[in-house]
C-alpha positions in Angstrom: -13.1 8.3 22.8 -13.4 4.8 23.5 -12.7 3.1 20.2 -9.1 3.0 18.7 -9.9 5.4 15.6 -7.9 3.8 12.3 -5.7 6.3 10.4 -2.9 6.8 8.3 -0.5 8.8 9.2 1.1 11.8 6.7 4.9 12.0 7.8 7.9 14.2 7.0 9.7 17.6 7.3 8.1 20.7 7.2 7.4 21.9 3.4 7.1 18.3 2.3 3.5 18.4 1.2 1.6 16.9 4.0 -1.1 19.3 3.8 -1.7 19.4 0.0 -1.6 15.4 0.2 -3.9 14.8 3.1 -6.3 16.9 1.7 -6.4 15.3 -1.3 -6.8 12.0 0.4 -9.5 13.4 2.9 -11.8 14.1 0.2 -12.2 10.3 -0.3 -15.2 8.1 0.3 -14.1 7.3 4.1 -11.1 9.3 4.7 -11.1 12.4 6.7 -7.8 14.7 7.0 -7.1 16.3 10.3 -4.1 18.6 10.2 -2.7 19.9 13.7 -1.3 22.9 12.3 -5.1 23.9 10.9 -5.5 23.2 14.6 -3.2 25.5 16.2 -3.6 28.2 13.4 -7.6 28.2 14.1 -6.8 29.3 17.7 -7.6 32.9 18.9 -3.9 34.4 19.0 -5.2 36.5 22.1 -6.7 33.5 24.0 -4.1 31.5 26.9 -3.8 28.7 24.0 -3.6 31.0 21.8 -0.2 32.7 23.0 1.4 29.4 24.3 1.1 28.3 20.5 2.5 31.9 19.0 5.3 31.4 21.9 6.8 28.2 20.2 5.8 28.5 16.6 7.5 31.9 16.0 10.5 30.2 17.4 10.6 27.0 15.1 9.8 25.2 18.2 7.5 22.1 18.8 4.3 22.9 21.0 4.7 21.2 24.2 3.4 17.6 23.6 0.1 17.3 26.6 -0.9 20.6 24.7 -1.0 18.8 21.6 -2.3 15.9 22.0 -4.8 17.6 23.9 -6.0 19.9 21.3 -6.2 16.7 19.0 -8.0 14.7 21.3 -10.8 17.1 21.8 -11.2 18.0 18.1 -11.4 14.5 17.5 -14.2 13.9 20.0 -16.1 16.9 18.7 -16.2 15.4 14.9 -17.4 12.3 16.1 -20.1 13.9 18.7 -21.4 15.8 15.4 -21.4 13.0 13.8 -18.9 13.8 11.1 -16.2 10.9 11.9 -17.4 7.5 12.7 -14.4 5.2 14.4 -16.2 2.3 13.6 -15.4 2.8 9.4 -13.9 6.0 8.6 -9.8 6.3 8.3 -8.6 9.8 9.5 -5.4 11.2 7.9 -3.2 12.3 10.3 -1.1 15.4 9.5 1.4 17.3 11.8 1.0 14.5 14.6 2.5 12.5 15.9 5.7 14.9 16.0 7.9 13.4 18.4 8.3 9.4 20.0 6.4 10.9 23.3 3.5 12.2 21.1 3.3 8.6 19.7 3.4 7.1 23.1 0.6 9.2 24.0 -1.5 9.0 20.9 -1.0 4.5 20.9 -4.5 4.1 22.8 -6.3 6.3 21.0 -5.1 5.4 17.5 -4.4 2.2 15.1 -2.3 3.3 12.7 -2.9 1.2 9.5 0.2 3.0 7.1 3.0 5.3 8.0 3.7 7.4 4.9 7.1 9.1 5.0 7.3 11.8 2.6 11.2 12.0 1.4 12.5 15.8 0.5 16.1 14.9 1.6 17.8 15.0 -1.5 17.3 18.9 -1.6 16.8 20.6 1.3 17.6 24.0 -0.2 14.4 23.6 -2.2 12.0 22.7 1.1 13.6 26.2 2.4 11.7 27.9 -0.9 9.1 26.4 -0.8 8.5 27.1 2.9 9.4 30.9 2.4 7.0 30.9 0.0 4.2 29.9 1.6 5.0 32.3 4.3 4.5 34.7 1.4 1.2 33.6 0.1 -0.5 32.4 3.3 1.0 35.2 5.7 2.4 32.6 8.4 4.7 33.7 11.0 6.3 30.5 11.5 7.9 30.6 7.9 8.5 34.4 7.8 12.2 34.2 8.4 14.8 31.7 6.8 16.5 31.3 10.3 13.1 29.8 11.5 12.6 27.8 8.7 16.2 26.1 9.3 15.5 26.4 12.7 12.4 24.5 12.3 14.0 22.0 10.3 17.1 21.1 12.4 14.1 19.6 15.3 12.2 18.0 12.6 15.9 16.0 12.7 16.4 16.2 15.9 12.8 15.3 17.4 10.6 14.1 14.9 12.6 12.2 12.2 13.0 9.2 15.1 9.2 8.5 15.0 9.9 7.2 11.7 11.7 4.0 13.7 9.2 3.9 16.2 6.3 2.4 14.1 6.7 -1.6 12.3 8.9 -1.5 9.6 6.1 -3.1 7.5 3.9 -0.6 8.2 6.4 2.1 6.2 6.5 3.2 2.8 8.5 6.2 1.6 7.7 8.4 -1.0 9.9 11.3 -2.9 8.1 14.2 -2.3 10.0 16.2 -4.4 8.1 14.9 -8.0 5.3 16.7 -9.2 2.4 17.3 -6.7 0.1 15.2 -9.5 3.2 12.2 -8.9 3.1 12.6 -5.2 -0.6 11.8 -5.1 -0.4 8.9 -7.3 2.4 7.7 -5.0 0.6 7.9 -1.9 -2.7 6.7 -3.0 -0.3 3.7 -3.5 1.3 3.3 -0.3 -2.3 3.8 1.6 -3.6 0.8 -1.1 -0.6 -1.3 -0.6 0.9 -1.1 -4.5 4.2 -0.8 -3.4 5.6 -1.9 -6.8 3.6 1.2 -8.4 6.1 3.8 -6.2 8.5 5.9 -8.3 11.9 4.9 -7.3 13.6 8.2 -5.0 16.2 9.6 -6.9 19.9 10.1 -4.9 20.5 13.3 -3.6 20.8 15.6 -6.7 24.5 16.9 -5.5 26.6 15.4 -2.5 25.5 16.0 0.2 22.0 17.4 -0.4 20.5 14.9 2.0 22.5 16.0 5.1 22.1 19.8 5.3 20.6 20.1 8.4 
């Protein structure tokens, strides 16, 4: 790819709702939503990639980051070799990636990233644990199977990707409670992407002390 490809970027901890909001988003006049973990899941469990993924995600571990951004670049370069994502107009959704500051190192020459959308589920964390565990139930992922995973997975999302937050302009942030109702959530989002920052639902505070720290 030798055009910066423009994109907003879908942030936050697993079970936040990146995937139902991208998607919504992607079906847009001129967005297209690219998720990493539709990525990884597409791959043949059997195949070299395939196990080096099942390795880490069954763990609650990130994927090691010249995997990832591999596997992104090359689906990105495929979309636009078919013809179905032009750089020149079209403003991918970025979901699952960047995951950690050395992913966003890797990804700043190949990306512009117009809005960083942080969806907020901090004020109940106990709730992103449901919800996670039942997905696993309904969609039949191993990485949410067990509650140690999912806590598992969560403590990194603190740990490694919560500081990619910081790395991006300040004024390229908005934060949005995640926790309303999906049909809230989309209307907040559309905002941030459009810039109507005074049209955001204000975030609650944490529902009971110290909801926003179990980690």
């Amino acid at each position: 790819m030798t055009e910066k490809i423009k994109t907003v970027l879908l942030f936050g901890a697993p079970g936040c709702g990146k995937g139902t909001q991208g998607k919504m988003v992607g079906t847009l006049p001129g967005f297209l939503h690219v998720a990493s973990g539709d990525l990884f899941r597409a791959l043949d469990r059997t195949s070299e990639l395939g196990k080096i993924f099942v390795q880490y995600s069954t763990k609650g571990e990130l994927v090691p980051d010249d995997f990832t951004v591999r596997l992104w670049r090359d689906h990105m370069q495929r979309l636009t070799d078919a013809h179905k994502l032009d750089p020149a107009t079209d403003v991918v959704v970025l979901d699952g990636i960047p995951r950690n500051v050395k992913q966003a190192e890797m990804l700043a020459d190949h990306i512009t990233v117009l809005r960083l959308v942080v969806l907020s589920v901090d004020r109940d964390r106990e709730e992103v644990v449901r919800r996670l565990r039942l997905r696993a139930t309904k969609e039949g992922r191993l990485d949410d199977a067990k509650e140690e995973v999912v806590r598992r997975r969560l403590e990194v999302y603190d740990r490694e990707s919560r500081p990619v937050i910081d790395y991006f302009p300040s004024k390229r942030r908005v934060e949005v409670d995640a926790l309303q109702t999906p049909l809230e959530v989309a209307h907040d989002v559309l905002c941030a992407i459009l810039g109507r920052t005074d049209e955001l639902h204000p975030i609650p505070s944490p529902v009971a002390a110290g909801a926003g720290s179990k980690r």
